[in-house]
C-alpha positions in Angstrom: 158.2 106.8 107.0 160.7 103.5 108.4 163.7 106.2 107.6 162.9 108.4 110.0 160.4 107.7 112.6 160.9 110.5 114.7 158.9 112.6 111.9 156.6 110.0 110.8 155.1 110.1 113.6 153.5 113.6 113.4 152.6 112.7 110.1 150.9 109.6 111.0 148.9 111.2 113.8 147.8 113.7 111.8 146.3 111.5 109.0 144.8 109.1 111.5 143.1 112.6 113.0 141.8 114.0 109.5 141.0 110.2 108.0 139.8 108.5 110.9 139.0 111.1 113.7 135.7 112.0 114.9 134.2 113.7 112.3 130.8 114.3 110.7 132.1 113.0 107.2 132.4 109.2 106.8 135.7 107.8 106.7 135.0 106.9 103.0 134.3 110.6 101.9 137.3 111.9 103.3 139.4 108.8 102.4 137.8 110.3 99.1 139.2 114.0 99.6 142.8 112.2 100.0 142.7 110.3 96.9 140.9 112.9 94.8 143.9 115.3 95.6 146.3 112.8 95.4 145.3 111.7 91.7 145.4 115.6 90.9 148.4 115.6 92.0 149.9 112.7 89.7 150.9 110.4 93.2 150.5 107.1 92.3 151.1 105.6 95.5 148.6 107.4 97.6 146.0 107.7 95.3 146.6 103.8 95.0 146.4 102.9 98.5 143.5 105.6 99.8 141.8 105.2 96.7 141.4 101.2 98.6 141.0 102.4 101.9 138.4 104.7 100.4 137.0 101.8 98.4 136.9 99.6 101.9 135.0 101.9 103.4 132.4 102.2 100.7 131.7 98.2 100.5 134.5 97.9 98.1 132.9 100.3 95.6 136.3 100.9 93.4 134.6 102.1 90.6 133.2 104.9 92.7 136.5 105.9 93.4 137.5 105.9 90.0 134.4 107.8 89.6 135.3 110.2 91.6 138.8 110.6 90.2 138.1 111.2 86.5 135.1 113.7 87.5 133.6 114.0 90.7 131.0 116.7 89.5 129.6 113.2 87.6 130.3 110.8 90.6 127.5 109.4 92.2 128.0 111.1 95.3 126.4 113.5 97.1 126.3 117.4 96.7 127.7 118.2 99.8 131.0 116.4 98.6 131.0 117.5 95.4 131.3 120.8 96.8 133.6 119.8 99.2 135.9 118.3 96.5 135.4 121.5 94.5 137.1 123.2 97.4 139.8 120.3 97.8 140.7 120.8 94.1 141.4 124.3 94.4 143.7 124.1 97.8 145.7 121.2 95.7 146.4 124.2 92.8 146.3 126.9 94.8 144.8 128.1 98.3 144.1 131.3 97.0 142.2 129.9 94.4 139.2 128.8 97.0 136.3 131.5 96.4 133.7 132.8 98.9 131.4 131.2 96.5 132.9 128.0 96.8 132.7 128.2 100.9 129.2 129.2 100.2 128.0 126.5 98.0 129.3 124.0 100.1 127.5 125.5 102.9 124.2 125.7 101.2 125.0 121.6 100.1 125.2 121.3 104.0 128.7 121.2 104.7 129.6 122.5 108.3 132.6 125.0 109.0 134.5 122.6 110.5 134.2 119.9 107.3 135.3 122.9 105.6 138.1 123.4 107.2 139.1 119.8 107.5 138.6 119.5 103.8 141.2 122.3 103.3 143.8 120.6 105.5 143.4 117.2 104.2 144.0 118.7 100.6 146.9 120.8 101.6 148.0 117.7 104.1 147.9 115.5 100.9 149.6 117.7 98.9 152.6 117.9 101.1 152.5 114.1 101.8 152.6 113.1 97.7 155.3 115.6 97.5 157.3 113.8 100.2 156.5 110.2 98.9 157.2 111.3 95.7 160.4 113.6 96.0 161.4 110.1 97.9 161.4 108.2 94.9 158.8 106.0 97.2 158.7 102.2 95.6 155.3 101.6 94.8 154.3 98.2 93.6 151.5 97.7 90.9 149.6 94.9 91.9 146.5 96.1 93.0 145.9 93.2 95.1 148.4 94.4 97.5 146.4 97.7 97.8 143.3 95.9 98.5 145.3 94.1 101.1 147.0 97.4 102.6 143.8 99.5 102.5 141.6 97.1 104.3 144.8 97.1 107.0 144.8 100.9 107.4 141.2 101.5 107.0 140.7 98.8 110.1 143.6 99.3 112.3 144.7 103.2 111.7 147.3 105.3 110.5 149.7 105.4 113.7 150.6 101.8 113.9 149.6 100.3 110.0 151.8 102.8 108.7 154.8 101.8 110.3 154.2 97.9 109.2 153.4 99.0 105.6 156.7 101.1 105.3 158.5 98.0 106.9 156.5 96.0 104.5 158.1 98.3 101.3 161.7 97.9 101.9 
């Protein structure tokens, strides 16, 4: 993101809109959606560092994250994001692969259009973001501490300006 700001900032905005926008999903579930799609798609580094800002969120309940990575169908969460990570899963393999049945059971679980269709763009969002911090070679450390650290920063101060000090904060 520090390499070129110009496009980082688009990025950013758009993140702080789908993670911490108005919304009728807590910041936790969709800090959820990101990480879930993230750890499907194999990116270390944000499933890492949502996976804590998802974990802030949900009075530091890591193992819920973890929870929801390995199965979220088991997760103690609620239906309506189970369905909605149903849906998330199948826009990180494929768009196409998201059913009418899938749309359906998430609106019988109580999901609204418009978390639908924020759930879709935060899965195809995140997929194009692990792509880019991963086709980058991004350095990202292991110590989980700094995480903890980093996640309580962007879940309390945003996307548009943490970002920036956290990719300054990398180099």
């Amino acid at each position: 993101m520090a390499f070129r700001p110009e496009t980082a900032k688009p990025l950013n905005e758009l993140a702080e809109i789908l993670l911490r926008g108005p919304s009728s999903l807590t910041p936790g579930e969709r800090e959820l959606i990101a990480t879930y799609v993230s750890s499907r798609n194999d990116c270390f580094f944000c499933q890492t560092i949502h996976g804590a800002v998802a974990a802030f969120h949900l009075n530091n309940n890591e193992a819920l994250v973890l929870d929801v990575k390995r199965d979220p169908t088991a997760a103690p969460i609620s239906d309506k994001l189970k369905a909605l990570l149903a849906i998330a899963g199948k826009v990180q393999s494929s768009g196409r692969a998201v059913t009418t049945e899938d749309i359906q059971r998430a609106r019988e679980q109580g999901a609204t259009d418009l978390e639908i269709h924020d759930t879709v763009l935060t899965a195809a969002a995140f997929c194009m973001y692990n792509r880019y911090v991963d086709g980058l070679a991004t350095w990202a450390p292991a110590d989980p501490a700094m995480y903890r650290e980093s996640g309580a920063r962007l879940a309390t101060g945003g996307y548009v300006e943490s970002t920036v000090g956290l990719a300054a904060a990398q180099r």
